[in-house]
PDBQT receptor file of N, H, CA, C and O in Angstrom, charges set to zero:
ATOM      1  N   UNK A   1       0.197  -6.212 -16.350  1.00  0.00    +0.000 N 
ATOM      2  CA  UNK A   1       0.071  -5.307 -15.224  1.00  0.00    +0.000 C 
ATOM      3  C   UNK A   1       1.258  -5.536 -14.285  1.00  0.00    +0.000 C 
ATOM      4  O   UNK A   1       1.749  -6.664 -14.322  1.00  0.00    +0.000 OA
ATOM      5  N   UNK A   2       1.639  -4.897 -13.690  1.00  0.00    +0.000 N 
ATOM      6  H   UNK A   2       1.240  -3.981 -13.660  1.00  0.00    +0.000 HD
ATOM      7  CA  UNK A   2       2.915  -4.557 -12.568  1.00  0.00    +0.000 C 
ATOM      8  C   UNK A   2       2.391  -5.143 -11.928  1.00  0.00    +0.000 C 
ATOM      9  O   UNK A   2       1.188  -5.103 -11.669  1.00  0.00    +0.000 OA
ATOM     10  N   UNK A   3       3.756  -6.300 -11.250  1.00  0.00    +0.000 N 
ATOM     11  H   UNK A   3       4.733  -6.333 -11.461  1.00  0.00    +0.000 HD
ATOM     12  CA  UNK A   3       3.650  -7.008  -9.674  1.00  0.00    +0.000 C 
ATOM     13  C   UNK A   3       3.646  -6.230  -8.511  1.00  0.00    +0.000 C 
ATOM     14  O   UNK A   3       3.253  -6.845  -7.519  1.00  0.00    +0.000 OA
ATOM     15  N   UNK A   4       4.084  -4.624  -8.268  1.00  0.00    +0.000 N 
ATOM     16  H   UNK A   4       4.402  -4.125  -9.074  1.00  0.00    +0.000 HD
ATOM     17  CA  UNK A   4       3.755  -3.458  -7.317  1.00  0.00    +0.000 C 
ATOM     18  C   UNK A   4       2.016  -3.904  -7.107  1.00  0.00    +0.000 C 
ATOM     19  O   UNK A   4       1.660  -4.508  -6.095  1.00  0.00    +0.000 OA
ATOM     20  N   UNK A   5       0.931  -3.474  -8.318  1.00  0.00    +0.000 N 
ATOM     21  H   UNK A   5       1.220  -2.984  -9.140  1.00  0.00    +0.000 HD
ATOM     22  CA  UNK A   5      -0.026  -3.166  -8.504  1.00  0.00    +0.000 C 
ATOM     23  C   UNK A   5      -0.626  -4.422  -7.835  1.00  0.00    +0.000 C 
ATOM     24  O   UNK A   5      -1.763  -4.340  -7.370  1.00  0.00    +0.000 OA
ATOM     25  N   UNK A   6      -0.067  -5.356  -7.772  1.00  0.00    +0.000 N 
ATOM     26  H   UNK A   6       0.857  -5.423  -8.150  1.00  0.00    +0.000 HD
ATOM     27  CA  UNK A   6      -0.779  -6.560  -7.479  1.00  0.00    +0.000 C 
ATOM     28  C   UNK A   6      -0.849  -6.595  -5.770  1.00  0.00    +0.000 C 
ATOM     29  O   UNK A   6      -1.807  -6.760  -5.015  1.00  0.00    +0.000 OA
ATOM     30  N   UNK A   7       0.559  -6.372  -5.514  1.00  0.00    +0.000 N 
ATOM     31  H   UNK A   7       1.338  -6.238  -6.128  1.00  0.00    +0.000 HD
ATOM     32  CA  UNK A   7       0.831  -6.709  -4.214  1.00  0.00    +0.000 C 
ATOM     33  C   UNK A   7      -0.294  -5.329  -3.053  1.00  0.00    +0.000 C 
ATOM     34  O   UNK A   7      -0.897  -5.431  -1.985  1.00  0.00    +0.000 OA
ATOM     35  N   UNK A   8      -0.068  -4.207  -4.027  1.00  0.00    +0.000 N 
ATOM     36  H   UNK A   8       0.422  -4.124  -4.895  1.00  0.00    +0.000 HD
ATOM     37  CA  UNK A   8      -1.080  -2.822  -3.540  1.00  0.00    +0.000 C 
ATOM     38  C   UNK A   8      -2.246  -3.135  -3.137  1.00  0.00    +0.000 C 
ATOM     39  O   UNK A   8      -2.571  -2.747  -2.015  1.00  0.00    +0.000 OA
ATOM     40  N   UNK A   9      -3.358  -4.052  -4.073  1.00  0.00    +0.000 N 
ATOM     41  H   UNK A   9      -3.094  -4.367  -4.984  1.00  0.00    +0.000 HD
ATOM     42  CA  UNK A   9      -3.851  -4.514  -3.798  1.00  0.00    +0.000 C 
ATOM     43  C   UNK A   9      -4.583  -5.646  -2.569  1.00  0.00    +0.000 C 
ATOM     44  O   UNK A   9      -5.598  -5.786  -1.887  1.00  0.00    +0.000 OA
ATOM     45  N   UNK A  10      -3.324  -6.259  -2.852  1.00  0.00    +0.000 N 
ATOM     46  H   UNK A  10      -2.499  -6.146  -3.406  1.00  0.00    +0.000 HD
ATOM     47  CA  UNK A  10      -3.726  -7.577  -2.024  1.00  0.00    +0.000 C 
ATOM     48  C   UNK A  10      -3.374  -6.980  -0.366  1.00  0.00    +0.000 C 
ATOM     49  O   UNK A  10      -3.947  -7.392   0.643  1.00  0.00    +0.000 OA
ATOM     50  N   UNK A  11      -2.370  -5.998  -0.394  1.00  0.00    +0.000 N 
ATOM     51  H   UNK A  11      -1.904  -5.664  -1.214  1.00  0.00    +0.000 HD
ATOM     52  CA  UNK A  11      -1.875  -5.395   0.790  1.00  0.00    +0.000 C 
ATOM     53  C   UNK A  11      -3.476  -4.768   1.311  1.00  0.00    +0.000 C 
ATOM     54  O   UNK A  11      -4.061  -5.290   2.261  1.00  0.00    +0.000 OA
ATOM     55  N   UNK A  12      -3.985  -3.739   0.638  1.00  0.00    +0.000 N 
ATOM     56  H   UNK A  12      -3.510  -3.315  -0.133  1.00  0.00    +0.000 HD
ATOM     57  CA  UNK A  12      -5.482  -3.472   0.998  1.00  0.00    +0.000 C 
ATOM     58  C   UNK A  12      -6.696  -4.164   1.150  1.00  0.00    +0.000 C 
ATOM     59  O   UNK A  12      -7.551  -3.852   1.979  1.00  0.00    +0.000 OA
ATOM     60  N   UNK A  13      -6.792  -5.217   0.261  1.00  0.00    +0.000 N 
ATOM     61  H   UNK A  13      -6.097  -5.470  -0.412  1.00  0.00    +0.000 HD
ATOM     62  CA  UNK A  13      -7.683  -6.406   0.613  1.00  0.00    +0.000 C 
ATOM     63  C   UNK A  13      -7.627  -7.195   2.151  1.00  0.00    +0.000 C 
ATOM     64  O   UNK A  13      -8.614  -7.533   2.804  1.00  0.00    +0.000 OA
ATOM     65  N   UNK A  14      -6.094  -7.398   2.556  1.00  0.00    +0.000 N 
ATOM     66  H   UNK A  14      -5.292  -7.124   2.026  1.00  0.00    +0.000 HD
ATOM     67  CA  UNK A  14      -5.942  -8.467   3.329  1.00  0.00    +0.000 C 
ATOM     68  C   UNK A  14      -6.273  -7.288   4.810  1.00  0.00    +0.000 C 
ATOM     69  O   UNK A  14      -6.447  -7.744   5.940  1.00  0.00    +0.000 OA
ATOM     70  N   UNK A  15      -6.305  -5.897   4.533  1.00  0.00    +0.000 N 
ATOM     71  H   UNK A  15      -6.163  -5.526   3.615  1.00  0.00    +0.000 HD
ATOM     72  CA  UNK A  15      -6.773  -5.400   5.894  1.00  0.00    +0.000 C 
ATOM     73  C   UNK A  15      -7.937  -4.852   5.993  1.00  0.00    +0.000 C 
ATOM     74  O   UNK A  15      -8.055  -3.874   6.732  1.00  0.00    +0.000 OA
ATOM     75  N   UNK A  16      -9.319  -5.475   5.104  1.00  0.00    +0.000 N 
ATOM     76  H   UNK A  16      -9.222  -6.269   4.504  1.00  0.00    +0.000 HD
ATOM     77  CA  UNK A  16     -10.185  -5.089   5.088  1.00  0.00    +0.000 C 
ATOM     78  C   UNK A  16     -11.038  -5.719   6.643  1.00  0.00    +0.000 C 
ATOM     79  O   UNK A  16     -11.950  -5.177   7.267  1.00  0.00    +0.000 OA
ATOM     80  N   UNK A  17     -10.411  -6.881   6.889  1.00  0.00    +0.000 N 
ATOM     81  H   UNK A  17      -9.670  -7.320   6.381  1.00  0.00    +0.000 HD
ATOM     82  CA  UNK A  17     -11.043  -7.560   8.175  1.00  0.00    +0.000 C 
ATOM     83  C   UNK A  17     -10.763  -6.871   9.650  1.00  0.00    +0.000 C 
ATOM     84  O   UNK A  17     -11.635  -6.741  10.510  1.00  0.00    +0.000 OA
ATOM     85  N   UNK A  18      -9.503  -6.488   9.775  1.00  0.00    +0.000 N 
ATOM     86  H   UNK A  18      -8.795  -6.594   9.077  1.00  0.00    +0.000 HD
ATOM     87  CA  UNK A  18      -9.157  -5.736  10.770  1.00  0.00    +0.000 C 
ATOM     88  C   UNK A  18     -10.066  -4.094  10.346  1.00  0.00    +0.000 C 
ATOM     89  O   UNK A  18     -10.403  -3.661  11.448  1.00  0.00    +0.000 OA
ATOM     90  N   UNK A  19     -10.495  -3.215   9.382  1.00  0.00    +0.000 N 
ATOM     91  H   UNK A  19     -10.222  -3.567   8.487  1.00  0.00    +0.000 HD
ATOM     92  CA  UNK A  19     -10.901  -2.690   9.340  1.00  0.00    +0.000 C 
ATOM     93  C   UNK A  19     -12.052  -2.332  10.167  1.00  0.00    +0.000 C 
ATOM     94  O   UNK A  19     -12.196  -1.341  10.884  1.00  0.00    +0.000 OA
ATOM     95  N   UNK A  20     -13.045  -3.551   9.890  1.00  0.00    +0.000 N 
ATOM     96  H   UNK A  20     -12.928  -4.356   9.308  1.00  0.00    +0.000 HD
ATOM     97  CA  UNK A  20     -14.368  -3.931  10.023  1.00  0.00    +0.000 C 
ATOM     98  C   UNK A  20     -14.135  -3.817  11.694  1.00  0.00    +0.000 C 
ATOM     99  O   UNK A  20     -14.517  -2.862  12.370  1.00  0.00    +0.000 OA
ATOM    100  N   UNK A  21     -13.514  -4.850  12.142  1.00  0.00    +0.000 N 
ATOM    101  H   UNK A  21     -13.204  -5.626  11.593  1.00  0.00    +0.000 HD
ATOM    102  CA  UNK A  21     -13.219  -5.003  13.567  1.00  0.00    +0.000 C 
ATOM    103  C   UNK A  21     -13.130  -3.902  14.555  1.00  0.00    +0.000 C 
ATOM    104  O   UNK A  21     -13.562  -3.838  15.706  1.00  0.00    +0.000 OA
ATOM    105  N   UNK A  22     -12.434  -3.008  13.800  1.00  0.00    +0.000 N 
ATOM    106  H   UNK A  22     -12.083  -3.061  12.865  1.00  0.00    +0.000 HD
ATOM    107  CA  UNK A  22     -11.838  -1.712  14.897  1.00  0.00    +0.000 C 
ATOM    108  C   UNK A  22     -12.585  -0.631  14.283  1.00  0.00    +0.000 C 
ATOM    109  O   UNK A  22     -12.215   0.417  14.813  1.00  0.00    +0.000 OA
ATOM    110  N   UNK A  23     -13.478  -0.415  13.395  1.00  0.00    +0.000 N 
ATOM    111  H   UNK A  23     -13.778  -1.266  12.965  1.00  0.00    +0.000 HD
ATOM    112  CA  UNK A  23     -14.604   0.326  12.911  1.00  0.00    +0.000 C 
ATOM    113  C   UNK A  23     -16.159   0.130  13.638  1.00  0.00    +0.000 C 
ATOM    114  O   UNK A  23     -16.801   0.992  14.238  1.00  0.00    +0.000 OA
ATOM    115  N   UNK A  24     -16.552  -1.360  13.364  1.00  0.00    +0.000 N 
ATOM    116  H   UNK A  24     -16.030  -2.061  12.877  1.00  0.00    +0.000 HD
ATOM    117  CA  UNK A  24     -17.586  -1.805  13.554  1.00  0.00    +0.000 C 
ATOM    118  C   UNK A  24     -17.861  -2.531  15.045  1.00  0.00    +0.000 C 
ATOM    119  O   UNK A  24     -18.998  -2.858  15.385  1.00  0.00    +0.000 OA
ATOM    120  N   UNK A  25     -16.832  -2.716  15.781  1.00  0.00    +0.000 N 
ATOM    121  H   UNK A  25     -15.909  -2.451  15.504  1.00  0.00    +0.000 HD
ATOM    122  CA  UNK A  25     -16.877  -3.476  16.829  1.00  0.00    +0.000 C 
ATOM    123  C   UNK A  25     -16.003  -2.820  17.850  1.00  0.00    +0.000 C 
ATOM    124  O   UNK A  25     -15.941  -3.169  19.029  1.00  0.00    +0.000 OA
ATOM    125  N   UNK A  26     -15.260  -1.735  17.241  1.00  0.00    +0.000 N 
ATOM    126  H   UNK A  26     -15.311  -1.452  16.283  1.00  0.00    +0.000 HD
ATOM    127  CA  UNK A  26     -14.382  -1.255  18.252  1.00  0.00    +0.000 C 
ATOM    128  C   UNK A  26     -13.070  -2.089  18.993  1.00  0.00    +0.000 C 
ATOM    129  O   UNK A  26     -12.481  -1.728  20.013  1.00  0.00    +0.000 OA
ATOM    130  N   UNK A  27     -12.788  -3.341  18.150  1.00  0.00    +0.000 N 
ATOM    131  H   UNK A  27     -13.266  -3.634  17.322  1.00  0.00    +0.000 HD
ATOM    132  CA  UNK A  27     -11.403  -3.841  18.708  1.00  0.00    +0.000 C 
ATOM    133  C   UNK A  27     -10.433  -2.891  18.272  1.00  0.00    +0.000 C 
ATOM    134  O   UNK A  27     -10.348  -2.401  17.146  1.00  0.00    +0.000 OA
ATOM    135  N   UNK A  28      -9.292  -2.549  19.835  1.00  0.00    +0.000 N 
ATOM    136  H   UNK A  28      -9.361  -2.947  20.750  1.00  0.00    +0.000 HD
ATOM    137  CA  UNK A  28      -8.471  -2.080  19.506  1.00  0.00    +0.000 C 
ATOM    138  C   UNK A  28      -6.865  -2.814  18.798  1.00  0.00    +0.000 C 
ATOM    139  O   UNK A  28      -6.145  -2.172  18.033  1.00  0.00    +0.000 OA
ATOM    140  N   UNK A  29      -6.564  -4.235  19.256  1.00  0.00    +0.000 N 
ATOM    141  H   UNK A  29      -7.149  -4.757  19.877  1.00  0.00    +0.000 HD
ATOM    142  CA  UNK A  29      -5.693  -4.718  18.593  1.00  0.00    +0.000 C 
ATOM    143  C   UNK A  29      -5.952  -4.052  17.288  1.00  0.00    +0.000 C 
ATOM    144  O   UNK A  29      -5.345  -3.065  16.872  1.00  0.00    +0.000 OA
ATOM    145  N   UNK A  30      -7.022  -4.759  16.613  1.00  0.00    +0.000 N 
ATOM    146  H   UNK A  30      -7.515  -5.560  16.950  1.00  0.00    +0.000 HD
ATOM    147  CA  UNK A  30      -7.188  -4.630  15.171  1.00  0.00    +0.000 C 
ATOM    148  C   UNK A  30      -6.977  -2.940  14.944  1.00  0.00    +0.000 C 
ATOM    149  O   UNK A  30      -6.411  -2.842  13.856  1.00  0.00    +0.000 OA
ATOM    150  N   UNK A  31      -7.117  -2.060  15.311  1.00  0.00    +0.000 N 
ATOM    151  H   UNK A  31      -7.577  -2.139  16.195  1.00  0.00    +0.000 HD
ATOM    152  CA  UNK A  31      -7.168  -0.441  14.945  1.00  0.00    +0.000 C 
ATOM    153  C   UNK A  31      -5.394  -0.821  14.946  1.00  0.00    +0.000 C 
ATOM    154  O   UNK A  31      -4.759  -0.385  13.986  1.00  0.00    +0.000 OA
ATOM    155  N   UNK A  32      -4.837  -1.410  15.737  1.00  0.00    +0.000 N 
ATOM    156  H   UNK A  32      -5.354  -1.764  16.517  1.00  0.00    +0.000 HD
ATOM    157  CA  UNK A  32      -2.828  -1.413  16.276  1.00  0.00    +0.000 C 
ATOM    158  C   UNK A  32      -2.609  -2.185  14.524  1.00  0.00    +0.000 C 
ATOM    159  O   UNK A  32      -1.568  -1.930  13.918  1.00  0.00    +0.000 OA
ATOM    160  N   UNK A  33      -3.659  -3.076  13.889  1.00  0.00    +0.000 N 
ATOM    161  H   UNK A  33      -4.505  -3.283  14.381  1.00  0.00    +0.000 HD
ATOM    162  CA  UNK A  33      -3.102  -3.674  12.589  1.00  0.00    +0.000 C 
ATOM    163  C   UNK A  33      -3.388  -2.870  11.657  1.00  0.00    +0.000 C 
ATOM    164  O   UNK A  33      -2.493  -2.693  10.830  1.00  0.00    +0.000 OA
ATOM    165  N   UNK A  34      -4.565  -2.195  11.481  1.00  0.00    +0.000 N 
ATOM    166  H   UNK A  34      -5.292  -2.339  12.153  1.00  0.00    +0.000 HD
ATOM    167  CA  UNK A  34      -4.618  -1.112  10.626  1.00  0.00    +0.000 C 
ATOM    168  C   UNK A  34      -3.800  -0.120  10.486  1.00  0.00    +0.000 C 
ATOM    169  O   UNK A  34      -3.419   0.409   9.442  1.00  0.00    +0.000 OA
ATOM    170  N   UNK A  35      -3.365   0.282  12.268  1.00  0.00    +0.000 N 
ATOM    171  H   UNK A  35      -3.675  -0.148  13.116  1.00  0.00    +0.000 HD
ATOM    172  CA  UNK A  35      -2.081   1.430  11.829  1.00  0.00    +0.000 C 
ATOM    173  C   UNK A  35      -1.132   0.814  10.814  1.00  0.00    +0.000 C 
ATOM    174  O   UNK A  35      -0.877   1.427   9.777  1.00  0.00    +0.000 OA
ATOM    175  N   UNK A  36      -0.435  -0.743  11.154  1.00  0.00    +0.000 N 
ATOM    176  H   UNK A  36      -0.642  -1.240  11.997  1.00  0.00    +0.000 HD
ATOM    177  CA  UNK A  36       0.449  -1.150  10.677  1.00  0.00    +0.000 C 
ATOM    178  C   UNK A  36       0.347  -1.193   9.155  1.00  0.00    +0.000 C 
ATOM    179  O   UNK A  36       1.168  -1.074   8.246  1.00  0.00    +0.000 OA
ATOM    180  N   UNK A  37      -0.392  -1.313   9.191  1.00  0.00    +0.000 N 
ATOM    181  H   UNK A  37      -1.058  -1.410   9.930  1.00  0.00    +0.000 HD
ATOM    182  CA  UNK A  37      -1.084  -1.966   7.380  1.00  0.00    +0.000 C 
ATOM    183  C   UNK A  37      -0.534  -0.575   6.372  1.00  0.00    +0.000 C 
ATOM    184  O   UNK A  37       0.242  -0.496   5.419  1.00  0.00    +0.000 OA
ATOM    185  N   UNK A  38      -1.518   0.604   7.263  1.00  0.00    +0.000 N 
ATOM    186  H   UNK A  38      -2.148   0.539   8.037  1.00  0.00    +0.000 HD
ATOM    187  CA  UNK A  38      -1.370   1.834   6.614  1.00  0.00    +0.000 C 
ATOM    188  C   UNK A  38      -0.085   2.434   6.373  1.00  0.00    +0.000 C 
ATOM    189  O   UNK A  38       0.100   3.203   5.431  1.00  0.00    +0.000 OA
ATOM    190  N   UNK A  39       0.967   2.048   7.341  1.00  0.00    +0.000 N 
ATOM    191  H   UNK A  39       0.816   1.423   8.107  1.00  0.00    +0.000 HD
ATOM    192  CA  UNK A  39       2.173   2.316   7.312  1.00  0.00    +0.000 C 
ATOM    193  C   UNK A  39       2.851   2.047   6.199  1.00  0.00    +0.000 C 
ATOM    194  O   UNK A  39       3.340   2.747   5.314  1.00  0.00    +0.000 OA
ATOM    195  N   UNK A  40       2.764   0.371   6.502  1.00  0.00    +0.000 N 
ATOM    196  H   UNK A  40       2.366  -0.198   7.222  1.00  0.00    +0.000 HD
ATOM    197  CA  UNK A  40       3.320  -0.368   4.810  1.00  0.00    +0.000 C 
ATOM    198  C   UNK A  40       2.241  -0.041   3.633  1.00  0.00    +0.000 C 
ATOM    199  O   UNK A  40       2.662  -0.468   2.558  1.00  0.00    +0.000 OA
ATOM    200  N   UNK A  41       1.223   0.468   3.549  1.00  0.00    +0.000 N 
ATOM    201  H   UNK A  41       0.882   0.815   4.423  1.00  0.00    +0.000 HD
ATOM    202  CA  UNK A  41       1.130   0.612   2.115  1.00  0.00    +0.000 C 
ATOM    203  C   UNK A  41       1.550   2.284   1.876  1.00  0.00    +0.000 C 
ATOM    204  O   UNK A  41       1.924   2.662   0.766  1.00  0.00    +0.000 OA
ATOM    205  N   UNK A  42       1.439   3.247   3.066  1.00  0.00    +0.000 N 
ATOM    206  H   UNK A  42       1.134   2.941   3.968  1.00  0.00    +0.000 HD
ATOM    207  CA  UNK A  42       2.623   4.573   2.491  1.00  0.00    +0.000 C 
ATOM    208  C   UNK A  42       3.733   3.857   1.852  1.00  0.00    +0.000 C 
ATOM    209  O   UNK A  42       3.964   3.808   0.644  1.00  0.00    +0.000 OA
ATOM    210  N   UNK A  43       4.479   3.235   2.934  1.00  0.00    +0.000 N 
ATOM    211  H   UNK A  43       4.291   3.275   3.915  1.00  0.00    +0.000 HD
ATOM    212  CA  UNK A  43       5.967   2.946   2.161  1.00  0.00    +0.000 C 
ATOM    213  C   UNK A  43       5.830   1.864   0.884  1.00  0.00    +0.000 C 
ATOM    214  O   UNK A  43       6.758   1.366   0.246  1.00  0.00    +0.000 OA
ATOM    215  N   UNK A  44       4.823   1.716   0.760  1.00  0.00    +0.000 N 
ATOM    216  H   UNK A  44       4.069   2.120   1.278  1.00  0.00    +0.000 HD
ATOM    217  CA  UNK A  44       4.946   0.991  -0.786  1.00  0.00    +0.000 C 
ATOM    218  C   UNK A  44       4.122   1.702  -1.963  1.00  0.00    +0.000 C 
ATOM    219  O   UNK A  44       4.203   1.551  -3.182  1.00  0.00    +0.000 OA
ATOM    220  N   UNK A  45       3.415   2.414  -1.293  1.00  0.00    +0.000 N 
ATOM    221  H   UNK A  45       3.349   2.536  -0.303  1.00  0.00    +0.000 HD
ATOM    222  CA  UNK A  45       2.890   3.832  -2.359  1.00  0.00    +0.000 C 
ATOM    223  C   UNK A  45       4.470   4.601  -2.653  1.00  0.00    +0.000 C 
ATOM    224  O   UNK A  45       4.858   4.857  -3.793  1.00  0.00    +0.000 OA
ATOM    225  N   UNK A  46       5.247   4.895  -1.439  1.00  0.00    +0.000 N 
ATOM    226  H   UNK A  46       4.932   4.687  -0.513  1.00  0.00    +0.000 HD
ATOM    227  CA  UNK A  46       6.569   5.708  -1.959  1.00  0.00    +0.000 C 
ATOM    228  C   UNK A  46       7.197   5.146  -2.796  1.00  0.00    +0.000 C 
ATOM    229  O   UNK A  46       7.305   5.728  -3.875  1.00  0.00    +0.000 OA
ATOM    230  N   UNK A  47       7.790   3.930  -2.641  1.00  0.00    +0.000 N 
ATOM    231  H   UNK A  47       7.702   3.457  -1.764  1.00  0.00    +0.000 HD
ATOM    232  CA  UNK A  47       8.615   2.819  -3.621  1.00  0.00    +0.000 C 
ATOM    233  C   UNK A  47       7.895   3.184  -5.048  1.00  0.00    +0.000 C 
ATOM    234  O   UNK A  47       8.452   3.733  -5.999  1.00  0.00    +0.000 OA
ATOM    235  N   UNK A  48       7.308   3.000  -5.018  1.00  0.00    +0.000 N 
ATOM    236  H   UNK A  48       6.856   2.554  -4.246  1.00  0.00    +0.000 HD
ATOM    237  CA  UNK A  48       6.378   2.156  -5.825  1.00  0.00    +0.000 C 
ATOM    238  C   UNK A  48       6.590   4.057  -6.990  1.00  0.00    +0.000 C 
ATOM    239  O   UNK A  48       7.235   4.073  -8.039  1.00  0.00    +0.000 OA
ATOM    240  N   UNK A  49       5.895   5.322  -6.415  1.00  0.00    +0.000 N 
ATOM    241  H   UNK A  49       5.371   5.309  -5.563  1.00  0.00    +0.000 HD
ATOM    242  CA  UNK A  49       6.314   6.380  -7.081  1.00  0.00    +0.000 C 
ATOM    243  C   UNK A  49       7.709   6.856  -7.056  1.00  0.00    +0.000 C 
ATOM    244  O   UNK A  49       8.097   7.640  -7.922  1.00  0.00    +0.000 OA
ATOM    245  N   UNK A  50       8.476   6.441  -6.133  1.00  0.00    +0.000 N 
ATOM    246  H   UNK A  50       8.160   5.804  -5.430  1.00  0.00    +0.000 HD
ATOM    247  CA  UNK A  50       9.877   6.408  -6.792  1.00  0.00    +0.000 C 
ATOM    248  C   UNK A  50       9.944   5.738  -8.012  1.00  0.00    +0.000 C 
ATOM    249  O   UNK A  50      10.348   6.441  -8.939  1.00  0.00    +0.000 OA
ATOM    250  N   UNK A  51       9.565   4.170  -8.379  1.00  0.00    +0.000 N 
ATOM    251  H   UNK A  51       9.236   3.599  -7.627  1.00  0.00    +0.000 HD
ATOM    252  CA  UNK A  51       9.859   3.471  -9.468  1.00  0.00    +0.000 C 
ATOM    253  C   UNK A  51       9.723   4.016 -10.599  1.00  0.00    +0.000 C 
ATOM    254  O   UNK A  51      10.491   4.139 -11.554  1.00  0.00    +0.000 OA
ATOM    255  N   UNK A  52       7.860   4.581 -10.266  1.00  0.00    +0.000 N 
ATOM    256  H   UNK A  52       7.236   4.481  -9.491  1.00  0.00    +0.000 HD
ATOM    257  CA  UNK A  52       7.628   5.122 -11.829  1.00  0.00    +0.000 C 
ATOM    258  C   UNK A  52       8.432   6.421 -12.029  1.00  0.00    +0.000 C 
ATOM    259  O   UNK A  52       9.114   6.406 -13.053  1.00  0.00    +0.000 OA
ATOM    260  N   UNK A  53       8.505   7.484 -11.323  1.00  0.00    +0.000 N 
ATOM    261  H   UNK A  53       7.951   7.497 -10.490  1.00  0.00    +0.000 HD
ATOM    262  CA  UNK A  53       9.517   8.315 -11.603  1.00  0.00    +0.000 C 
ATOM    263  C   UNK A  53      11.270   8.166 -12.061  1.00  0.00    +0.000 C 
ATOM    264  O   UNK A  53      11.841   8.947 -12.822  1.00  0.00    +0.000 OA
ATOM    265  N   UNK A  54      11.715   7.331 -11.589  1.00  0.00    +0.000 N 
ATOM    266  H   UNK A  54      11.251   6.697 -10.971  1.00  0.00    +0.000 HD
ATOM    267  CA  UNK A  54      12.749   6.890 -12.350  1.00  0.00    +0.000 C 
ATOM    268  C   UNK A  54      12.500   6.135 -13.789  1.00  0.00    +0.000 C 
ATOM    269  O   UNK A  54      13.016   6.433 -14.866  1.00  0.00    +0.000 OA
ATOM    270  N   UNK A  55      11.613   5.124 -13.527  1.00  0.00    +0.000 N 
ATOM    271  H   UNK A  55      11.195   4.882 -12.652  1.00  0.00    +0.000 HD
ATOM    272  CA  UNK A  55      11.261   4.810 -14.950  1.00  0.00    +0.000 C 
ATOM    273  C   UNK A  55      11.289   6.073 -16.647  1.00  0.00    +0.000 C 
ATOM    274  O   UNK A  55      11.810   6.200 -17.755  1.00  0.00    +0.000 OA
ATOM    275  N   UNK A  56      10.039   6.881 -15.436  1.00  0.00    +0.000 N 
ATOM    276  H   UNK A  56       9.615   6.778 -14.536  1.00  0.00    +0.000 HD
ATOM    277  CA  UNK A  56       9.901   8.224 -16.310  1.00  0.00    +0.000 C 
ATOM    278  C   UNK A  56      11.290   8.821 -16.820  1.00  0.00    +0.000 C 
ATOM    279  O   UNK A  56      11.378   9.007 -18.033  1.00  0.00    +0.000 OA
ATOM    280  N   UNK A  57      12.406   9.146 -16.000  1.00  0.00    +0.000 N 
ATOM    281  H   UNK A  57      12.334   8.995 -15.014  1.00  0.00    +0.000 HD
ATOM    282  CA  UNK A  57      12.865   9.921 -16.097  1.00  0.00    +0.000 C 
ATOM    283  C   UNK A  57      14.364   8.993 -16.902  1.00  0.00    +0.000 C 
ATOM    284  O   UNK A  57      15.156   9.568 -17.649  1.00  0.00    +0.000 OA
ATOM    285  N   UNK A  58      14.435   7.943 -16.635  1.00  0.00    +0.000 N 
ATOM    286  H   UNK A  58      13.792   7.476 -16.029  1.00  0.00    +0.000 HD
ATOM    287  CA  UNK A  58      15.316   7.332 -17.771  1.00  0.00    +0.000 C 
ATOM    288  C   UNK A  58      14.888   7.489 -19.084  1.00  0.00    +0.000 C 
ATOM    289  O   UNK A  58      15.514   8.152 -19.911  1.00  0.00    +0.000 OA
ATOM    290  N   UNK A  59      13.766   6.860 -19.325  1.00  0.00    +0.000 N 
ATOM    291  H   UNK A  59      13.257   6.321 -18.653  1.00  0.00    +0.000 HD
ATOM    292  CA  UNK A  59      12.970   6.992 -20.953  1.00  0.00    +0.000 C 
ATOM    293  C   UNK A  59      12.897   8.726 -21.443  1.00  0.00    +0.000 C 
ATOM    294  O   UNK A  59      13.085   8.882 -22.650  1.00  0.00    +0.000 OA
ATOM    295  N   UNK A  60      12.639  10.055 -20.610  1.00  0.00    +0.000 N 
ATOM    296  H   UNK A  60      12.486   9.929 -19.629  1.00  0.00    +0.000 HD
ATOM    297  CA  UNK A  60      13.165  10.876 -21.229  1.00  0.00    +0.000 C 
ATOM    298  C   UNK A  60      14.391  11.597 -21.638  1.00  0.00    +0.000 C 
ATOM    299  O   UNK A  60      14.457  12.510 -22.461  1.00  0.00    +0.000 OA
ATOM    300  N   UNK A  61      15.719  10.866 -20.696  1.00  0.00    +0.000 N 
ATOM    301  H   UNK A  61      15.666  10.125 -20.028  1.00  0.00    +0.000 HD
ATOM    302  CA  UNK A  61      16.745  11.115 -21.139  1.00  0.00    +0.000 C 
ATOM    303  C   UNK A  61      17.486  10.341 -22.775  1.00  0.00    +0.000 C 
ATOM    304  O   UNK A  61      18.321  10.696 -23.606  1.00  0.00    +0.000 OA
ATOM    305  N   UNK A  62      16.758   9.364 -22.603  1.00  0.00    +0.000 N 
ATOM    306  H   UNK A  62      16.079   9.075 -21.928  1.00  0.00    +0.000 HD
ATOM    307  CA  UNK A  62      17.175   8.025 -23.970  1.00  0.00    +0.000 C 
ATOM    308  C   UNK A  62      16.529   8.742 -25.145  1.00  0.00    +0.000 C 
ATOM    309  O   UNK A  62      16.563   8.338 -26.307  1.00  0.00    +0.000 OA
ATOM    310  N   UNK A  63      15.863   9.991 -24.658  1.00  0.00    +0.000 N 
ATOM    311  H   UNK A  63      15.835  10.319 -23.714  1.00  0.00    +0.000 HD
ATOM    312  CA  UNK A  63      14.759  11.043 -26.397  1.00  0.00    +0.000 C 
ATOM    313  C   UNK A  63      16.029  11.961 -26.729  1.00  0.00    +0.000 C 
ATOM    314  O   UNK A  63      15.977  12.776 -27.650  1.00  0.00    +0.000 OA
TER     315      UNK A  63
C-alpha cells in the first residue's frame, strides 16, 4: 500500500480529538485545528491526485 495512503489516514485519525471538542463541547481553538487539519488534507488529497494522474498518464504513453 502507498505511504500517501498511510499518512491520509493518520492525518484524519490524529484530528478526530479536536473534532469531538469543537463539535461536542464547542471549543473554539479546536474548530481553528480542524480548519487547519482540513486544509492539509485538501492539499494532500491534491498531491496525492496529481501523483496518481501522472503515474496514469506515463504508463499510457510507454503502450
Amino acid at each position: 500500500m502507498n505511504n500517501n495512503f498511510s499518512k491520509l489516514k493518520d492525518l484524519v485519525m490524529s484530528m478526530e480529538g479536536d473534532f469531538e471538542k469543537f463539535y461536542d463541547k464547542g471549543n473554539a481553538a479546536a474548530g481553528t485545528r480542524v480548519r487547519k487539519g482540513m486544509q492539509d488534507l485538501k492539499n494532500m488529497a491534491q498531491d496525492i491526485r496529481k501523483e496518481v494522474q501522472d503515474m496514469k498518464n506515463s504508463t499510457e504513453s510507454t503502450k
